[in-house]
C-alpha positions as CSV (number, residue, x, y, z in Angstrom):
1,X,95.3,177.0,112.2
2,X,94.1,173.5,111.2
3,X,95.4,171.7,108.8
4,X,93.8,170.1,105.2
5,X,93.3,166.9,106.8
6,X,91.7,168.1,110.4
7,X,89.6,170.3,107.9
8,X,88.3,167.6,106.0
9,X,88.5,165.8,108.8
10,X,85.1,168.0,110.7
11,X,83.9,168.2,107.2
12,X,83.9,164.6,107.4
13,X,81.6,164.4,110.4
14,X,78.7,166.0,108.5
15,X,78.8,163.0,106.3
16,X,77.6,160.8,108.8
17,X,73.8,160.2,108.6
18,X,73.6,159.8,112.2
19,X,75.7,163.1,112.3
20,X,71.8,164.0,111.3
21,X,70.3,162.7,113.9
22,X,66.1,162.9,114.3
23,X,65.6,166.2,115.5
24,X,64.9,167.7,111.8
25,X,61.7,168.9,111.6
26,X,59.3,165.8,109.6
27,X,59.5,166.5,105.6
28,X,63.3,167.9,106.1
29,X,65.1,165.8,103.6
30,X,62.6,166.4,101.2
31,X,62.4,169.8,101.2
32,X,66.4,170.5,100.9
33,X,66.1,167.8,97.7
34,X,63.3,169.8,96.6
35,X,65.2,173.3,97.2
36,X,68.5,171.4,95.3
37,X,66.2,171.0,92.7
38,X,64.5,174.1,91.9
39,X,67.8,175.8,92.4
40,X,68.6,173.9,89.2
41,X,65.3,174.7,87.3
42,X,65.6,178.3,88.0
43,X,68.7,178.3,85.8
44,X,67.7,176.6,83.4
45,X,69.2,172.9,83.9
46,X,66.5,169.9,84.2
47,X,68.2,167.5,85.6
48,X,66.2,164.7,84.5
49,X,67.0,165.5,80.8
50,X,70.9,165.7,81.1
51,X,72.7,164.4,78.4
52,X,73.7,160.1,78.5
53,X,75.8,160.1,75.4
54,X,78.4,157.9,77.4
55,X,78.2,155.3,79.8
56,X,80.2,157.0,82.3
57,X,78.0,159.3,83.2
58,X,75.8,156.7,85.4
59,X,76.9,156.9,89.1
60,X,77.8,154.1,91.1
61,X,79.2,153.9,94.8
62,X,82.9,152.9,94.6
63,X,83.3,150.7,96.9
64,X,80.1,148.5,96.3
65,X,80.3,149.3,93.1
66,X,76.9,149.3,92.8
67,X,74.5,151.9,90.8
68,X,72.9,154.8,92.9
69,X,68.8,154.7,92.6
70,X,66.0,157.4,92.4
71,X,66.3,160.9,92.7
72,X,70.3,159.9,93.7
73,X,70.6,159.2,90.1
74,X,70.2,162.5,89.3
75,X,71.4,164.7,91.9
76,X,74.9,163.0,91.3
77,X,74.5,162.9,87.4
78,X,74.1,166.9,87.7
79,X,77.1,167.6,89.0
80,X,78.4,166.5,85.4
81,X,81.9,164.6,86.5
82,X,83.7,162.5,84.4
83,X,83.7,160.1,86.6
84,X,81.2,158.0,87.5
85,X,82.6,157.1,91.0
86,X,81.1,158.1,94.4
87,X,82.3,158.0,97.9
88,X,82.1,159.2,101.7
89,X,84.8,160.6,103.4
90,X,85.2,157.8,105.6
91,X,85.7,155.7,102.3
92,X,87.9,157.9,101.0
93,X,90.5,157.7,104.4
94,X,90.0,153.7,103.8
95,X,90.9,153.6,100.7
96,X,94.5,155.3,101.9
97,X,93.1,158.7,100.4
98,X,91.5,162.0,101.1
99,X,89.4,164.8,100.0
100,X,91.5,168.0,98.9
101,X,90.1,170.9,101.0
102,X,88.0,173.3,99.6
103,X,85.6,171.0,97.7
104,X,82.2,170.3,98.9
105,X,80.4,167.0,99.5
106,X,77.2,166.1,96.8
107,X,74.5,164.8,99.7
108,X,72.2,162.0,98.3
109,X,69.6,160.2,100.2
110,X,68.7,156.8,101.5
111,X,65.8,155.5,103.3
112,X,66.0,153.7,106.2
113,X,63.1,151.8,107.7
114,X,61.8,151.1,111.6
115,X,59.8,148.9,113.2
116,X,57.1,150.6,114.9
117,X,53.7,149.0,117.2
118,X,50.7,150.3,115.4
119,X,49.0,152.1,117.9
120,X,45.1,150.9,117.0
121,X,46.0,147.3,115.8
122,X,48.6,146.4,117.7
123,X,50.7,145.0,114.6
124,X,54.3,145.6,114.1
125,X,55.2,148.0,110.8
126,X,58.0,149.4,109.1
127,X,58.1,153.1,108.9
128,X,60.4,154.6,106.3
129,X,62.3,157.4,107.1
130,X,64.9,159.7,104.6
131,X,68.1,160.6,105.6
132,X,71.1,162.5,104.1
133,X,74.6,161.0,103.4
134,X,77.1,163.2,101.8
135,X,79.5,161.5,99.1
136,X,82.5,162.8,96.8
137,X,83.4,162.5,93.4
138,X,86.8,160.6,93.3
139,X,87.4,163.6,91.2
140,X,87.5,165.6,94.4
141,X,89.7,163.1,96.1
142,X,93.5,162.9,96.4
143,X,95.7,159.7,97.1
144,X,92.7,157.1,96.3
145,X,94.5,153.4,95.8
146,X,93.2,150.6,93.3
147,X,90.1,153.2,91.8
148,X,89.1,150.7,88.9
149,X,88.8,152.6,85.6
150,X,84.9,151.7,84.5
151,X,82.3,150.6,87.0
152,X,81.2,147.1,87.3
153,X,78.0,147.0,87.9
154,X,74.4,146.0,86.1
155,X,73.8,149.5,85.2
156,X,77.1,150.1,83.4
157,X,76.8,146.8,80.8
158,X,75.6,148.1,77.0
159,X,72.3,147.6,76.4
160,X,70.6,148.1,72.9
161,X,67.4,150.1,72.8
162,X,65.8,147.4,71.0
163,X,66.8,144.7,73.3
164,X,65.3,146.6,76.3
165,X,62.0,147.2,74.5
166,X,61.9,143.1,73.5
167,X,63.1,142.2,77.2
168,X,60.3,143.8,78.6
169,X,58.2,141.6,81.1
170,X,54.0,141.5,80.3
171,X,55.1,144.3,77.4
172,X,51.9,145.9,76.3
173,X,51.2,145.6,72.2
174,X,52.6,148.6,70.3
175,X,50.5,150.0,67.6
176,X,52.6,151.9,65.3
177,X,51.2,154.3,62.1
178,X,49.4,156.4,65.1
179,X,49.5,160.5,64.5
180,X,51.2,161.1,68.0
181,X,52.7,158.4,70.9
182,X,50.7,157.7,73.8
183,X,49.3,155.0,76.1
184,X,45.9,153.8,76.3
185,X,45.5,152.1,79.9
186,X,42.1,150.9,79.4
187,X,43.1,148.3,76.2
188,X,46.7,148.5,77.1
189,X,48.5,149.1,74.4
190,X,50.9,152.2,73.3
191,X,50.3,153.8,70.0
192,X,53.7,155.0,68.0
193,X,53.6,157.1,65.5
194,X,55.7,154.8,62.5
195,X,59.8,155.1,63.2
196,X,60.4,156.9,59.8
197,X,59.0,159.8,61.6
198,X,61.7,160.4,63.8
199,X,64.4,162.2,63.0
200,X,66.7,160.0,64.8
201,X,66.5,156.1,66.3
202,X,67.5,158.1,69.7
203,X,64.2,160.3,69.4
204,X,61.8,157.5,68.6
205,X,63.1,155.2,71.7
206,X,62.8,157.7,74.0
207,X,59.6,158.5,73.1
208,X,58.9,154.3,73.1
209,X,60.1,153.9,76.8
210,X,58.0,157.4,78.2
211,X,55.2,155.2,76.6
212,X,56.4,152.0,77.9
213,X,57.5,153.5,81.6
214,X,52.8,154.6,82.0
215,X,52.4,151.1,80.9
216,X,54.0,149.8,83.8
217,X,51.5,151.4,85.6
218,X,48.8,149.1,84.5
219,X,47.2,146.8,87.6
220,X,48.7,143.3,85.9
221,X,52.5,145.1,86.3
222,X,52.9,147.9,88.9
223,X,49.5,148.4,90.0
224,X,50.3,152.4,89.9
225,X,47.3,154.6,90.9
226,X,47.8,157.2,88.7
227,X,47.5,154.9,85.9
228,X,45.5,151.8,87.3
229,X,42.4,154.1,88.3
230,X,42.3,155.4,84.8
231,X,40.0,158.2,85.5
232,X,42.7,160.8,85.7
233,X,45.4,159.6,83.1
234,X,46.8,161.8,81.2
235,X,44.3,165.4,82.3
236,X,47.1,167.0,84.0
237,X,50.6,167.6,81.5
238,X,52.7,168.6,84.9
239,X,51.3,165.7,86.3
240,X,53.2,163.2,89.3
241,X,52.5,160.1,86.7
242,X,53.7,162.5,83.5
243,X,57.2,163.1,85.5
244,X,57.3,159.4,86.9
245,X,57.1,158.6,82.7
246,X,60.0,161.3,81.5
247,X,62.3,160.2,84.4
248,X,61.8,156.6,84.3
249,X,62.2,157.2,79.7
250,X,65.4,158.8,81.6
251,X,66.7,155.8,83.2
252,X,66.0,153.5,79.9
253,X,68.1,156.1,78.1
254,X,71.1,155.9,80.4
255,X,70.8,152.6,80.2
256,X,70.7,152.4,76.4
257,X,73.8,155.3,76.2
258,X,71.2,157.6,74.3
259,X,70.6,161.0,74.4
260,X,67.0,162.0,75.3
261,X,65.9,165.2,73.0
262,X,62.2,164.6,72.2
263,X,60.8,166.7,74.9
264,X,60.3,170.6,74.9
265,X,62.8,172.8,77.5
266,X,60.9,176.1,77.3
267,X,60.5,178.1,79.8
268,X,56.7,177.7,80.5
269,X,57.5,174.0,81.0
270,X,60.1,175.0,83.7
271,X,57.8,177.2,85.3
272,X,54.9,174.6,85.3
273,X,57.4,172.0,87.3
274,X,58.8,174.5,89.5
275,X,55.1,175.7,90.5
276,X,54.6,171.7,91.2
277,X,57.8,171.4,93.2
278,X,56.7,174.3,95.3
279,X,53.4,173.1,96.0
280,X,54.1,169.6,97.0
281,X,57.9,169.1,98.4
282,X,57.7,165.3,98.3
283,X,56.6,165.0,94.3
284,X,60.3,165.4,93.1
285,X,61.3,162.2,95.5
286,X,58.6,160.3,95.1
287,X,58.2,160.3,91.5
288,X,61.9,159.7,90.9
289,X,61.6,156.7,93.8
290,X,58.4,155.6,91.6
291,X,60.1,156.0,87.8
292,X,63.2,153.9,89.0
293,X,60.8,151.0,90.2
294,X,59.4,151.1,86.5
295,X,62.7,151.2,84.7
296,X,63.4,148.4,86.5
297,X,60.3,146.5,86.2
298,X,61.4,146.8,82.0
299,X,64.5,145.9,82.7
300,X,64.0,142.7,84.5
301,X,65.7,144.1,87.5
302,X,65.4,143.0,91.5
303,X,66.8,145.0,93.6
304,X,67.5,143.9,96.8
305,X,65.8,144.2,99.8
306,X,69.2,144.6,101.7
307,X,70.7,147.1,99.3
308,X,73.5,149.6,101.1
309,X,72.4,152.8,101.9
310,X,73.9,155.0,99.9
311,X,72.1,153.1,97.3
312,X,68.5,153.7,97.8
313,X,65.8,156.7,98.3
314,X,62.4,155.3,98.7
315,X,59.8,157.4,99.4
């Protein structure tokens, strides 16, 4: 019979990316992010639109202490610990502790990328390439030394709504006194409808940065197609640009410590996402890779090149 720590010990193994290796079939890791995802939609739970009333809930790696990015945000986020703090199982042992048996791993993703010859011009390229790496909540863990009792990081630091909307780089005009909030990407601007008709300041800033997060789209910040080629903005409600907008709002809202609640949770909007996620298996990854670049254009955040592993998941 083995014991807890031999357990946890092959359990361990599997959270190893190389453990992976690259004999998955292409479009692997996006496809079990995808399943994770629906899985989640099926019951009910969006986990884009998970409550932020406290800072804690933003995830961050424990040992780098630095935030998690993309879809990572919300897989982790989901699993609605108290604690914001991540790991391996390998960190865990380092940090003199373990993982008490029986509890199972959260996998994020991160992207890794190779150097490959073009074969028709000859040029060197780097390929990305997804990979899982599984990670505890210190919540899970047992015997963990020096945990530090609030993250440390960028993402964690209180930041007013109204200081994120003023620190915004290239910030488009905002119209207010319109009859409903959108964007218009041709005369940039974003048309508000005026503050007193929002029930709360949380309501009307969430609907500000979904506004704000198409803007970035706009050739003179993020050049992003869906937006920049103007032809199809806005045609399509379960659009990839709509979710890039309601995920990215997401990430402003985390970041503010506000709780989004302007947008509907029926059922036929569920079922409209989940026909989207079934259709195209890299939309949930991409989007979410796509929104994070756009909160972080607003924010006036860098990130760098040489970012750990367990940090990113570009698509």
């Amino acid at each position: 019979m083995k014991t807890t720590t031999q357990q946890n010990t092959d359990q361990g193994l599997l959270n190893r990316p190389e453990q992976l290796g690259t004999n998955t079939k292409p479009g692997y890791v996006y496809e079990q992010i995808t399943e994770r995802i629906i899985a989640m939609l099926e019951k009910g739970d969006i986990p884009w639109k998970k409550s932020w009333k406290t800072r804690s809930a933003w995830p961050c790696n424990l040992v780098s202490k630095r935030p998690y990015q993309g879809i990572n945000v919300f897989l982790l986020h989901a699993m609605s610990y108290e604690s914001p703090f991540w790991l391996t199982y390998k960190q865990a042992l380092e940090l003199g502790g373990n993982v008490r048996k029986g509890e199972k791993a959260c996998h994020v993703i991160f992207c890794k990328r190779f150097e490959v010859e073009n074969a028709k011009t000859g040029e060197i390229e780097k390929v990305p390439m997804l990979r899982f790496y599984y990670v505890f909540n210190t919540s899970q863990c047992e015997g963990l030394k020096n945990i530090p009792a609030a993250p440390e990081t960028s993402a964690s630091a209180p930041t007013k709504p109204e200081e994120i909307v003023a620190g915004m780089p290239t910030r488009p005009e905002i119209k207010h006194g319109m009859r409903a909030a959108f964007y218009h990407p041709k005369e940039d601007f974003v048309g508000m409808p005026d503050r007193p008709r929002f029930d709360t300041g949380a309501a009307y800033f969430s609907t500000l940065f979904h506004e704000l997060i198409h803007s970035t789209g706009h050739a003179c910040r993020l050049n992003r197609p869906s937006v920049a080629e103007g032809s199809s903005f806005g045609t399509d409600p379960y659009s990839k640009e709509e979710l890039i907008a309601e995920m990215g709002a997401a990430f402003l809202c985390g970041q503010a410590g506000i709780e989004e609640n302007t947008m509907e949770n029926s059922a036929a909007y569920i079922q409209g996402w989940l026909k989207k996620f079934q259709d195209d298996k890299k939309l949930i990854v991409q989007a979410a890779s796509q929104a994070q670049k756009a909160a972080n254009f607003i924010l006036g955040i860098q990130p760098k090149e040489d970012a750990p592993a367990e940090q990113t998941a570009t698509a």
